[in-house]
N, CA, C and O atoms as CSV, one atom per row, in Angstrom:
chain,resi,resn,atom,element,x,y,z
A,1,UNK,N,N,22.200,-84.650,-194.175
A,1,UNK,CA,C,21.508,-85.615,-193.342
A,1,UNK,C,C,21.449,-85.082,-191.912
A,1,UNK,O,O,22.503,-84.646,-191.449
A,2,UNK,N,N,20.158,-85.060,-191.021
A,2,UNK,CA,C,20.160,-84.678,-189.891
A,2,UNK,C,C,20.641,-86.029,-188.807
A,2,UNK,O,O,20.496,-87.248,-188.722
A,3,UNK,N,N,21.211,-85.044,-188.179
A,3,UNK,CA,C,22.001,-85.605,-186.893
A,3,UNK,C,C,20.673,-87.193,-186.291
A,3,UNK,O,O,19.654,-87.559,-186.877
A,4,UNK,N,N,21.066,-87.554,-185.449
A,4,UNK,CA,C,20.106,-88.785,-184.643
A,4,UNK,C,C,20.520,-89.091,-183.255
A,4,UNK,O,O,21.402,-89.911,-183.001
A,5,UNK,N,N,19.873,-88.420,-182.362
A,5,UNK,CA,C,20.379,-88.940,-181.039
A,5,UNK,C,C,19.681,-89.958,-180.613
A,5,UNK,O,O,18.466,-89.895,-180.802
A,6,UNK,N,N,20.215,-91.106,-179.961
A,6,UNK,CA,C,19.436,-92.167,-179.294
A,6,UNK,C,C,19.669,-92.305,-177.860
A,6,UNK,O,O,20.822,-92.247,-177.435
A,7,UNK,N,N,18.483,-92.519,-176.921
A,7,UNK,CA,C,19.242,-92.865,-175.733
A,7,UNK,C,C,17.753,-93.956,-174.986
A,7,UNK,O,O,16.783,-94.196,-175.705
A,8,UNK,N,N,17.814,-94.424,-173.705
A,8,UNK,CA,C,17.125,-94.951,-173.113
A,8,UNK,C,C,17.613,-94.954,-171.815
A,8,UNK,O,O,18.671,-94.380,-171.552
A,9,UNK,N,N,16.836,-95.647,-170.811
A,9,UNK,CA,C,16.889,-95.771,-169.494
A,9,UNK,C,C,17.498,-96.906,-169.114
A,9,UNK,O,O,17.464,-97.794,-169.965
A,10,UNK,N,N,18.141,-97.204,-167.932
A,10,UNK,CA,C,19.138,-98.119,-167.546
A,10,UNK,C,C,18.493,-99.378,-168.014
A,10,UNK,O,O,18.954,-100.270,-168.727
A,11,UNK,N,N,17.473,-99.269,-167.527
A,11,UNK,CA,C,16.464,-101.188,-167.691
A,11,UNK,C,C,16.548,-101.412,-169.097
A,11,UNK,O,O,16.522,-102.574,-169.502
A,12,UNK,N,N,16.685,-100.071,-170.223
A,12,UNK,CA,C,16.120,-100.513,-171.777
A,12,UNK,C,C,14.828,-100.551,-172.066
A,12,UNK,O,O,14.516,-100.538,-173.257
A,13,UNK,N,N,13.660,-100.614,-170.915
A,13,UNK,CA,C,12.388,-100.560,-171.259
A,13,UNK,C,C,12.053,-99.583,-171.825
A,13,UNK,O,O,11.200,-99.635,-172.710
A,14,UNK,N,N,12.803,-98.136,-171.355
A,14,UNK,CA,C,12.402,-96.987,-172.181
A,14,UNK,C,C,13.319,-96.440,-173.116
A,14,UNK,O,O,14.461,-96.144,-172.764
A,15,UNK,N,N,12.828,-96.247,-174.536
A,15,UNK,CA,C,13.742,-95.645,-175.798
A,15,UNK,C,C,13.438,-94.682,-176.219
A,15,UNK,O,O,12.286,-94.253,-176.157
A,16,UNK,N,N,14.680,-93.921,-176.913
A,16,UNK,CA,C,13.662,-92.942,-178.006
A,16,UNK,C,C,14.921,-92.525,-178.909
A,16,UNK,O,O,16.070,-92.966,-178.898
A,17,UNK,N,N,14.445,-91.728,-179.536
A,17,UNK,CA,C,15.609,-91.467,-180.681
A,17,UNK,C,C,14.547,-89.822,-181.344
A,17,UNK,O,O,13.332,-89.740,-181.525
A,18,UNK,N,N,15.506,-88.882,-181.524
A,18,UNK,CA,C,15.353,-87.372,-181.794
A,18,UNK,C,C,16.175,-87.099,-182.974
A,18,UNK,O,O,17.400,-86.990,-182.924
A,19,UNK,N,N,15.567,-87.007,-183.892
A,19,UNK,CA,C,16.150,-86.631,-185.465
A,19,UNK,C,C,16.615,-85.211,-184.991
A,19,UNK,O,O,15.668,-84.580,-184.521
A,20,UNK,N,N,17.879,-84.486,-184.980
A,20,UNK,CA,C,18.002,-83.021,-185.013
A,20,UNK,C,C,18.223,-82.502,-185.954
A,20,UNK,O,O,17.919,-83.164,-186.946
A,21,UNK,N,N,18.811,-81.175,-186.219
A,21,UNK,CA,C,19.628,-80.271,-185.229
A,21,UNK,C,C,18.484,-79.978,-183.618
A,21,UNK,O,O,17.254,-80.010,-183.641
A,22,UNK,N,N,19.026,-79.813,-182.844
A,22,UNK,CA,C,18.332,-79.408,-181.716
A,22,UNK,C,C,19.346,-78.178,-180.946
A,22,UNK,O,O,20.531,-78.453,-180.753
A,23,UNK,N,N,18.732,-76.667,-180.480
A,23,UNK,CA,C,19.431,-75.901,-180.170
A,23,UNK,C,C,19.642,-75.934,-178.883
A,23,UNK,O,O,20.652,-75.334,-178.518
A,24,UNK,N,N,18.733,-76.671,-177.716
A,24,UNK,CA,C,18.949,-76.668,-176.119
A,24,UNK,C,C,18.649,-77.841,-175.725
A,24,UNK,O,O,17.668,-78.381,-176.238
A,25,UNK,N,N,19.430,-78.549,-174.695
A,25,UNK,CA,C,18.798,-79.782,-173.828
A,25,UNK,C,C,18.711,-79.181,-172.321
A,25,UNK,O,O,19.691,-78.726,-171.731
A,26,UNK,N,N,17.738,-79.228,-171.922
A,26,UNK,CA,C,17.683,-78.521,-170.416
A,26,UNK,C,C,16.743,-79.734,-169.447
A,26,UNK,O,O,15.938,-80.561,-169.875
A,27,UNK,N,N,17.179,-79.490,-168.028
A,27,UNK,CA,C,16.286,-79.943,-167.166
A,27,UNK,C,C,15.719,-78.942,-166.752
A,27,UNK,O,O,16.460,-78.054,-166.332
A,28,UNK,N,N,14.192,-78.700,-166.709
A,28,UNK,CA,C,13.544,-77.603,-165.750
A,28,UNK,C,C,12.797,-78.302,-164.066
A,28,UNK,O,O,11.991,-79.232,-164.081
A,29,UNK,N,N,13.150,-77.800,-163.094
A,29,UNK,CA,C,13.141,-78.432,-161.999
A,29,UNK,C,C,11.883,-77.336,-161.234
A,29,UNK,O,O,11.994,-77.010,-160.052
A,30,UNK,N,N,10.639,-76.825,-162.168
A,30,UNK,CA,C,9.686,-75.790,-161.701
A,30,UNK,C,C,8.904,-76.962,-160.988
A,30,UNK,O,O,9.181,-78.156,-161.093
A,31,UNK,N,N,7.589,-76.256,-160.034
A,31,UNK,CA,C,6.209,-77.357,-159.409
A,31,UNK,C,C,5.553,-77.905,-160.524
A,31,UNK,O,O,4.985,-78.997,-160.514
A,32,UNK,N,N,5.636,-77.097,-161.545
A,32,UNK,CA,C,4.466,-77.569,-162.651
A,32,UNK,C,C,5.144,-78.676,-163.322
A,32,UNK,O,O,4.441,-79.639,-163.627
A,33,UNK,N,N,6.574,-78.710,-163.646
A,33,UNK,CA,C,7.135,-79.681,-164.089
A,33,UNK,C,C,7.623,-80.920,-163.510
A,33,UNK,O,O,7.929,-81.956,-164.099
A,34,UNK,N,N,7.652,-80.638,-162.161
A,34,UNK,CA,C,8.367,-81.869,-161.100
A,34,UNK,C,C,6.689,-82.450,-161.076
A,34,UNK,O,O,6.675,-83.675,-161.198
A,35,UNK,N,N,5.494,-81.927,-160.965
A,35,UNK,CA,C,3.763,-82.807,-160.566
A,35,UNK,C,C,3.542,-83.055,-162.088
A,35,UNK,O,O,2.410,-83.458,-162.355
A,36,UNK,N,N,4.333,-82.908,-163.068
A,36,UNK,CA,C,3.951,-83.825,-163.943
A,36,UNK,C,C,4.233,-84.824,-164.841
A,36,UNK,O,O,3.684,-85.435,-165.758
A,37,UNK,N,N,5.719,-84.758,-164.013
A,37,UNK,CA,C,6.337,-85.721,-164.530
A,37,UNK,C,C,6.447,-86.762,-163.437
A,37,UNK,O,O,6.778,-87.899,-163.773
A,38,UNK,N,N,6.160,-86.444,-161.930
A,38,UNK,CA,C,6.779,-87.183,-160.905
A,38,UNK,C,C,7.762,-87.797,-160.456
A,38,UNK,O,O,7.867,-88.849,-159.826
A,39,UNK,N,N,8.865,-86.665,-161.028
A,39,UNK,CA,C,10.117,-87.018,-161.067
A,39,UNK,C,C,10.976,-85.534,-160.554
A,39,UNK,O,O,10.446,-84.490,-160.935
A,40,UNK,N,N,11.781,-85.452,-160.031
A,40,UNK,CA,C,12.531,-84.061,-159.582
A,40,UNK,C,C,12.868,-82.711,-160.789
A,40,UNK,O,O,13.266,-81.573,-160.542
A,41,UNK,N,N,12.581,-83.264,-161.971
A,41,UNK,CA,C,12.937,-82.604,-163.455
A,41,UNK,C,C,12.166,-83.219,-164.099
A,41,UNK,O,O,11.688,-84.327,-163.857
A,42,UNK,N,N,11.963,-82.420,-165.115
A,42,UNK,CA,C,11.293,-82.724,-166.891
A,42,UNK,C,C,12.769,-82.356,-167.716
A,42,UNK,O,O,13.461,-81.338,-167.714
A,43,UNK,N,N,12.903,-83.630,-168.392
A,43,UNK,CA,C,14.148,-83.544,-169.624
A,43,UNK,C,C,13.407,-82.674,-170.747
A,43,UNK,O,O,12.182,-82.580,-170.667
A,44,UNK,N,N,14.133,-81.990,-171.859
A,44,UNK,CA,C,13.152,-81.242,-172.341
A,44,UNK,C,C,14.382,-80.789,-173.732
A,44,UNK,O,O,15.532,-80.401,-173.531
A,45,UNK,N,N,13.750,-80.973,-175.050
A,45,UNK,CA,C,14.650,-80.314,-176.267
A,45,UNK,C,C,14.242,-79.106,-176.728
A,45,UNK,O,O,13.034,-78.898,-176.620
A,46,UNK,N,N,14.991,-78.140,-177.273
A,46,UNK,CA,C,14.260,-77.097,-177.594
A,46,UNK,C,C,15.062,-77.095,-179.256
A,46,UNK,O,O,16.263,-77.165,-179.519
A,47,UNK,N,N,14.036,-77.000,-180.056
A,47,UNK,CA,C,14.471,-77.151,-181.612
A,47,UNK,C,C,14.348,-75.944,-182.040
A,47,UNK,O,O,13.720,-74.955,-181.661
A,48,UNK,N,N,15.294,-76.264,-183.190
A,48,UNK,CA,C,15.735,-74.613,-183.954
A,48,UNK,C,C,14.482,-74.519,-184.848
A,48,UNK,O,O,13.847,-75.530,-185.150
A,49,UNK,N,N,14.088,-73.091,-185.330
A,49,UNK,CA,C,12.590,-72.806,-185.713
A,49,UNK,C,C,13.083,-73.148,-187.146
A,49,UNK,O,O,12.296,-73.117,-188.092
């Protein structure tokens, strides 16, 4: 059975849940990623092939 991460944002308005295995959790803090998320970082999973 694969793993299940769940998480959301303080308010609860935002959810999600990621069936894994997953091999990386990274923040990338590049221009392209901070103007499109409008936030200082993009959260980001990187899954095993």
């Amino acid at each position: 059975m694969a793993a299940s991460h769940r998480g959301s944002c303080i308010c609860g308005k935002v959810a999600f849940e990621v069936d894994g295995p997953f091999e990386r959790f990274l923040n990338c803090h590049c221009s392209r990623c901070r103007k499109a998320t409008g936030t200082a970082h993009s959260c980001e999973l990187m899954r095993r092939a």
